[in-house]
N, C-alpha and C positions, 0 to 999 in steps of 0.2 A: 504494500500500500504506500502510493505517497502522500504525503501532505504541502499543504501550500499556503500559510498564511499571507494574504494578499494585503496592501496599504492602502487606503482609500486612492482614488487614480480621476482627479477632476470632477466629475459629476456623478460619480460610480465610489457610494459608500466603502464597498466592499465588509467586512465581516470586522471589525476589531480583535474578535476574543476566540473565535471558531476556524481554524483552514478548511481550505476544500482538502478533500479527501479523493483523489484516484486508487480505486480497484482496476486492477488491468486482468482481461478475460475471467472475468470472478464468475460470471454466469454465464458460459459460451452456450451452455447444451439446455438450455430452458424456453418453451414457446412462451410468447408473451401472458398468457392465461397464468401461467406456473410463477412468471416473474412477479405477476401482479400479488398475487395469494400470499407469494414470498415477503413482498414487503409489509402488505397489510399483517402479516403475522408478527412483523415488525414493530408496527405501527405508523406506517407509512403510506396514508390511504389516500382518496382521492386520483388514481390515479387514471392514467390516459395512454393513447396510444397516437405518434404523430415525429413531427419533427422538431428541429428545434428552430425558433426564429432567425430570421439574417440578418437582424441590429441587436446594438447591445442593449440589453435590458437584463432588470434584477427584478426580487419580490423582495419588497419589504415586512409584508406579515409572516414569513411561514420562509422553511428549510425546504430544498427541492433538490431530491433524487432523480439522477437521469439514469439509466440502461438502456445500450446500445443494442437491440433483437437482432438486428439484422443491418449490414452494410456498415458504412464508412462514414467520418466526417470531421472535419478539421474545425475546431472549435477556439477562441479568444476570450481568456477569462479574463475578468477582472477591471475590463474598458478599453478603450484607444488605445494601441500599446503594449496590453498585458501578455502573458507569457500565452502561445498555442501549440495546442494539444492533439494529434490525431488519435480519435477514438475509433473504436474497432468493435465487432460483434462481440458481445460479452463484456464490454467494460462500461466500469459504474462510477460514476460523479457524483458525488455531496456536494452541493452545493447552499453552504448558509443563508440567510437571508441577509443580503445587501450584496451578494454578489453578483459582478457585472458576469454578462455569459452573451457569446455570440455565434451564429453558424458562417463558418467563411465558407463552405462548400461541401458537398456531402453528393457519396455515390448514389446514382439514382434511385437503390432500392433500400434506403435508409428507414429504418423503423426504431423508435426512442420510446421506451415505456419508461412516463414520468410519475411520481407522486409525490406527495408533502404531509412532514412529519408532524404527528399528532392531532392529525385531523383539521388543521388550521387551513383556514381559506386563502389562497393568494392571490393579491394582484399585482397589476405589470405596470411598473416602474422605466422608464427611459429614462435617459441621463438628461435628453435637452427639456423635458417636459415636466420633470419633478424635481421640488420642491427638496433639496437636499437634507436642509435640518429636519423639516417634517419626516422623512422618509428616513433616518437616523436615529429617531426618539421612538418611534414603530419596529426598527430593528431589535432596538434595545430591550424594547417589551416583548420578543418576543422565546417560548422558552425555549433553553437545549434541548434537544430532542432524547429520549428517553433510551433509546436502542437504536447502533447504527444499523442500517440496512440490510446487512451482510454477517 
């Protein structure tokens, strides 16, 4: 596993007290049904099946787990700049609340099973759109998550 505590990066809070977390091929052999299950057992719910956006954006209410099902994709944490990552079938992102995250490009048969920890609702945060202090006092409150994913 790696870890990656990120610094806030311009309009992109990022996490203060949390790193993203990379599992690499942690769940290669699981259909999306199986991955879902997995995390709700976690307590990891809400979750979706889809891609991920191609600007940068964060949540500020809630922690968000991504798994790669199927395909490829080159990924920009953290805002403008930040470190990217090619992710690959089988591998898992934690991704705290205030992290920036963006899709640079992704093979065409790309499938991301997402969800967010402890049930908590998220919404979508842009960097040029929100309200930075507001969307930093929201992070704040928001709690650790109980069990990682994995």
């Amino acid at each position: 596993m790696e870890r990656l505590l990120l610094p806030p990066n311009g309009n992109v809070p990022n996490n203060p007290r949390l790193p993203v977390l990379l599992y690499r091929a942690a769940l290669k052999a699981q259909t999306p049904a199986q991955i879902e299950a997995a995390l709700a057992a976690k307590g990891w719910t809400g979750s979706w099946q889809g891609g991920i956006y191609p600007f940068h954006h964060y949540h500020s209410t809630a922690h968000e787990v991504l798994v790669v099902t199927r395909g490829q994709a080159r990924v920009t944490l953290g805002g403008e700049g930040g470190p990217q990552f090619q992710l690959q079938t089988g591998d898992v992102v934690v991704l705290p609340a205030g992290t920036g995250h963006r899709n640079d490009g992704n093979s065409p048969d790309l499938l991301v099973v997402g969800a967010y920890a402890g049930g908590r609702r998220w919404d979508l945060c842009r960097p040029e759109e929100t309200d930075m202090a507001a969307a930093t006092r929201r992070i704040a409150g928001v709690p650790d998550w109980e069990q990682e994913p994995l």
